[in-house]
N, C-alpha and C positions, 0 to 999 in steps of 0.2 A: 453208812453201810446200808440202812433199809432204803434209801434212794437206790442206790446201785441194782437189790436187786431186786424192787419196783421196775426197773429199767429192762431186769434181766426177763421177769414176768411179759411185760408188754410183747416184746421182742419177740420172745418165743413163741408165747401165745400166739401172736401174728404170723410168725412161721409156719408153727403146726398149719393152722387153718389153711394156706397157702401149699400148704404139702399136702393136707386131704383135698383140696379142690383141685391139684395137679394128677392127684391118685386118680381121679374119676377120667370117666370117658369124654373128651369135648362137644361127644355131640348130643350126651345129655343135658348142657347149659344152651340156653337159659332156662330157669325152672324156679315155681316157687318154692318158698322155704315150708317143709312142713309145719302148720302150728302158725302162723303166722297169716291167715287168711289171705293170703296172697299180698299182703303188706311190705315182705322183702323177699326179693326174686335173687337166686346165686345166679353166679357168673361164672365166666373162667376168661378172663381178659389181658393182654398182656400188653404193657404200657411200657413204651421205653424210654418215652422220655418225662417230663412234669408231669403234675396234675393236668387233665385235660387232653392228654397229646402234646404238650406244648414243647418243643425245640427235640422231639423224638428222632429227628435226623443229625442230631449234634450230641449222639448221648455219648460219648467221652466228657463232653462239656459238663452234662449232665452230671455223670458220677465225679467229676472232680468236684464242682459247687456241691454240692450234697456231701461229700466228702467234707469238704472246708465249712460247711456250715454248721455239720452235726460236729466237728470237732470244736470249732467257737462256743458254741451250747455246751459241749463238754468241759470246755475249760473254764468259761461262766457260772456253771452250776457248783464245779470244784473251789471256786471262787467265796462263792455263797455258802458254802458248807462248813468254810471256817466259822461264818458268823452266825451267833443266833437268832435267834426268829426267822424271819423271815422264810416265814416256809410255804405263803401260797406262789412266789418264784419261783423255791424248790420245784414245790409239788407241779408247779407248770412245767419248768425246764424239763424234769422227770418225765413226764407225758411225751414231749417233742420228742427229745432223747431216746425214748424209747421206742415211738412210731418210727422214726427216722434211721435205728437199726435196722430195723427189720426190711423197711424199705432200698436201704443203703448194703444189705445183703445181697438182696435182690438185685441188683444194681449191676454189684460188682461178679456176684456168681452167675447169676443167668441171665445178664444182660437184659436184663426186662422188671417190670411191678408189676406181681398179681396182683390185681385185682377184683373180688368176690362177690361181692352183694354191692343191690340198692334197693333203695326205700321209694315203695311204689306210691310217692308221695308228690301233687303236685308237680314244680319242677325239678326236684329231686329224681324222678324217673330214667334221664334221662343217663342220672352220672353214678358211676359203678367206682366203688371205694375197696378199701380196706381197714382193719382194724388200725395198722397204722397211720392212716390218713386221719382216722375220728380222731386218734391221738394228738398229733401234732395239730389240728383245727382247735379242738379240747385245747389243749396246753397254748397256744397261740390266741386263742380267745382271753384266758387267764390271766397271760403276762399284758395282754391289751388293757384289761382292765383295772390289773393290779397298778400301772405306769399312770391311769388316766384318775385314778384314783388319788397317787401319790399327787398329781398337780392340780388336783382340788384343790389338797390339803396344802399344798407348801404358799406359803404366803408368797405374793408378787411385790417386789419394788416397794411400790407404792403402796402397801397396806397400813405400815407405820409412818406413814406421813398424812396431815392433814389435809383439808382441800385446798387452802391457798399456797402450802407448801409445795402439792403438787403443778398446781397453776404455775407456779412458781421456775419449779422442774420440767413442765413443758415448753416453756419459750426458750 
């Protein structure tokens, strides 16, 4: 239940901001953020298709994959909920899940992703996000590590064999 509405927080959260940055005038963006010494610049950008612009002439395609992918993640996490522990998954899935409503709102109701700020950092400058983008990168970084982690630790094959037993096993 507090996954769920973790999910519900992000979601919304990401909505609001998308609705105050639609409330304003377009041709007040771009501008910096007050308070932020010009470190992050708003936006009012609208994306229709990937991250990037990518396949934004195929955006049925678009919302159907995004479609089927936040529901695989949902039914994964629902998966994981039976069992204990495991909750930096959770808490990862949680993040995706939740960036990936809001986006997946966006999507399906206006045809398009706001997207709000960037970080006048470097090459980051160039690419304009949203809260649920941090989310699902956040939560995808996560389950990278928590996966890369688990196959440190699982022993390989050959861990309980010795070395001429392996020799052995290679020919």
């Amino acid at each position: 239940m507090v996954y769920a509405a973790i999910i519900g927080l992000l979601a919304s959260g990401d909505l609001w901001a998308k609705w105050r940055i639609e409330s304003q005038k377009p041709e007040d963006f771009p501008r910096p953020l007050k308070g932020t010494k010009d470190k992050v610049w708003l936006y009012r950008n609208h994306n229709e298709g990937f991250p990037f612009g990518l396949m934004k002439k195929q955006s049925q395609l678009v919302r159907t994959l995004s479609l089927a992918v936040t529901s695989g993640l949902a039914g994964a996490l629902t998966a994981l909920l039976s069992k204990k522990g495991n909750h930096l998954p959770k808490i990862a899935l949680t993040l995706v899940i939740g960036g990936s409503l809001s986006n997946l709102y966006d999507r399906y109701m206006r045809h398009y992703v706001i997207d709000y700020f960037s970080l006048r950092l470097g090459p980051l400058k160039k690419v304009v996000f949203n809260l649920g983008d941090i989310c699902i990168f956040l939560g995808s970084g996560l389950l990278f590590i928590y996966k890369l982690c688990q196959e440190i630790r699982r022993p390989s094959d050959t861990d309980s064999l010795d070395t001429m037993d392996y020799l052995k096993a290679m020919e």
